[in-house]
Backbone as CSV, one residue per row, in Angstrom:
resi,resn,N_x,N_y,N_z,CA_x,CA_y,CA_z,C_x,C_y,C_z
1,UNK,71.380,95.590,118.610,71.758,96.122,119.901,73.190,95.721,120.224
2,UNK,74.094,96.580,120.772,75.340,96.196,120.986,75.381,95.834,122.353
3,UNK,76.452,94.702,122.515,76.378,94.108,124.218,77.458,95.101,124.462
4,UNK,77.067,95.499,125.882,78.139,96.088,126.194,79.371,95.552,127.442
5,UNK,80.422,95.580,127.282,81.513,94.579,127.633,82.199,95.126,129.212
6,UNK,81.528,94.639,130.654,82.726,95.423,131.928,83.973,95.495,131.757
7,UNK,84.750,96.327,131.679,85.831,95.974,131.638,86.471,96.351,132.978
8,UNK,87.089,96.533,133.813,87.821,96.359,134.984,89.142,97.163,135.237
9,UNK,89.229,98.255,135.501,90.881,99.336,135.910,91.577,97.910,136.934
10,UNK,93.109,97.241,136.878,93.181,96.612,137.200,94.097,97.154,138.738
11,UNK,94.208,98.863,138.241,95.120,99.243,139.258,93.768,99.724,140.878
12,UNK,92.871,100.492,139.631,91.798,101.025,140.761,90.780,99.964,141.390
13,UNK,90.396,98.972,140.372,89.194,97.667,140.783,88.074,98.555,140.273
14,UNK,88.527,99.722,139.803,86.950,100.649,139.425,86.446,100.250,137.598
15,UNK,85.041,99.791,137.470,84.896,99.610,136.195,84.266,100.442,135.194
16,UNK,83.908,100.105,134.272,83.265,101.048,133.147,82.983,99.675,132.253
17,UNK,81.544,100.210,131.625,80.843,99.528,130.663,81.127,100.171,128.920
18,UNK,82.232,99.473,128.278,82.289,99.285,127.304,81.755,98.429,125.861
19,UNK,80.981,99.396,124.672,81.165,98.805,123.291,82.133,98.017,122.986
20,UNK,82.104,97.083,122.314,83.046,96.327,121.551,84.033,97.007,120.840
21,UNK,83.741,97.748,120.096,84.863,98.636,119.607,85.683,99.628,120.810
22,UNK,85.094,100.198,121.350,86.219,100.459,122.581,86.851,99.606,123.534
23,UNK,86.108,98.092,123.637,86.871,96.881,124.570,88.250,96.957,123.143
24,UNK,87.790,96.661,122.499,89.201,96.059,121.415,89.873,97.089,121.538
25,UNK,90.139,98.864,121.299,90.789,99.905,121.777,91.248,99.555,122.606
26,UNK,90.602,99.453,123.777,91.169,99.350,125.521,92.262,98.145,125.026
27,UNK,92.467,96.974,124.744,92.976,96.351,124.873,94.557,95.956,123.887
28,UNK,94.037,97.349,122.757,95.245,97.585,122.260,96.168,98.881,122.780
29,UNK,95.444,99.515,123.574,96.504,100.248,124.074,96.992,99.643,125.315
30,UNK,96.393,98.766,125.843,97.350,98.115,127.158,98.152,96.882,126.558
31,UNK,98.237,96.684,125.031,99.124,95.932,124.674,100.164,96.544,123.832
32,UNK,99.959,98.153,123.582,101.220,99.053,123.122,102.367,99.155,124.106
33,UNK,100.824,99.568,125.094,101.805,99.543,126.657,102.766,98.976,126.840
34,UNK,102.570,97.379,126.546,103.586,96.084,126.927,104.146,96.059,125.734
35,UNK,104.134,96.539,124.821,105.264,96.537,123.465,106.093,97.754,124.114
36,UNK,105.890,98.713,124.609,106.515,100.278,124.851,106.622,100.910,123.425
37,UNK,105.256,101.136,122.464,105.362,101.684,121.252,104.518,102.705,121.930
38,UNK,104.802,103.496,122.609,104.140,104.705,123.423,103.790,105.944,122.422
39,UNK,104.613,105.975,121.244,103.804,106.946,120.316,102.254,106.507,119.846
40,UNK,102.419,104.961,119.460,100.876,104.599,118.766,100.203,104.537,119.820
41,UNK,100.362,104.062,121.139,100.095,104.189,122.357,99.311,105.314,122.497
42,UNK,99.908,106.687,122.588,99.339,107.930,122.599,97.974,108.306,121.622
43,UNK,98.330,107.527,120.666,97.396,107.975,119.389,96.106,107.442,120.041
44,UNK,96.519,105.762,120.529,95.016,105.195,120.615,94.521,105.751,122.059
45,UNK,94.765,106.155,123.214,94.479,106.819,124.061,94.000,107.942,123.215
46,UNK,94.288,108.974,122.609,93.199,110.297,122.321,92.263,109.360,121.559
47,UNK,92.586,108.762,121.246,91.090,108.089,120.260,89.770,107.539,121.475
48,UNK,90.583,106.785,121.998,89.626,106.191,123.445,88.733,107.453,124.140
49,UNK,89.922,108.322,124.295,89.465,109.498,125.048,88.214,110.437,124.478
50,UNK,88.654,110.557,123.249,87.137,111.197,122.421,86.029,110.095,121.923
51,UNK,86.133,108.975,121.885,85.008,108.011,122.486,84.076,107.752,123.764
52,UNK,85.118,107.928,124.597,84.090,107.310,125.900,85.395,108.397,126.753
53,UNK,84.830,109.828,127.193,85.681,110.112,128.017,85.420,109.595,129.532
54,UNK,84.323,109.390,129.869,84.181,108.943,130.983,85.126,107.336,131.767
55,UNK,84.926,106.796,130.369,85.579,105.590,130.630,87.105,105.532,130.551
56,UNK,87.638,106.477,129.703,88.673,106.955,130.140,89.354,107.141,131.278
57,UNK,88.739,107.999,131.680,89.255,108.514,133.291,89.306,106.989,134.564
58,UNK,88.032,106.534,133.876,87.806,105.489,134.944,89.209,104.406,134.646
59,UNK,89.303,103.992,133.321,89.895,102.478,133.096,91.374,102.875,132.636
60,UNK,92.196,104.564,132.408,93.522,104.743,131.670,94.037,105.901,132.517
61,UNK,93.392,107.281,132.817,93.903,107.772,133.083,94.673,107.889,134.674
């Protein structure tokens, strides 16, 4: 069974329940972010996005 991980929009306070493999996603695109490598950036956002679109909307877009 996979635990699944809250993760927290830090702008909205709104959350979403993330897999482990999409917490580690989530957390490399908010660390492209802070590099400003906004192309790989982009990549891992459509990836996130066709994973968990819901959580998407909630925790990036």
């Amino acid at each position: 069974m996979n635990k699944l991980i809250k993760t927290t929009n830090p702008y909205s306070g709104e959350s979403a329940m993330l897999t482990p493999e999409e917490h580690k996603l989530y957390h490399r695109i908010k660390n492209l972010e802070l590099a400003e490598l906004y192309d790989e950036m982009q990549k891992a956002l459509s990836k996130f996005s066709r994973l968990n679109p819901k959580a998407y909307m909630t925790l990036l877009d």
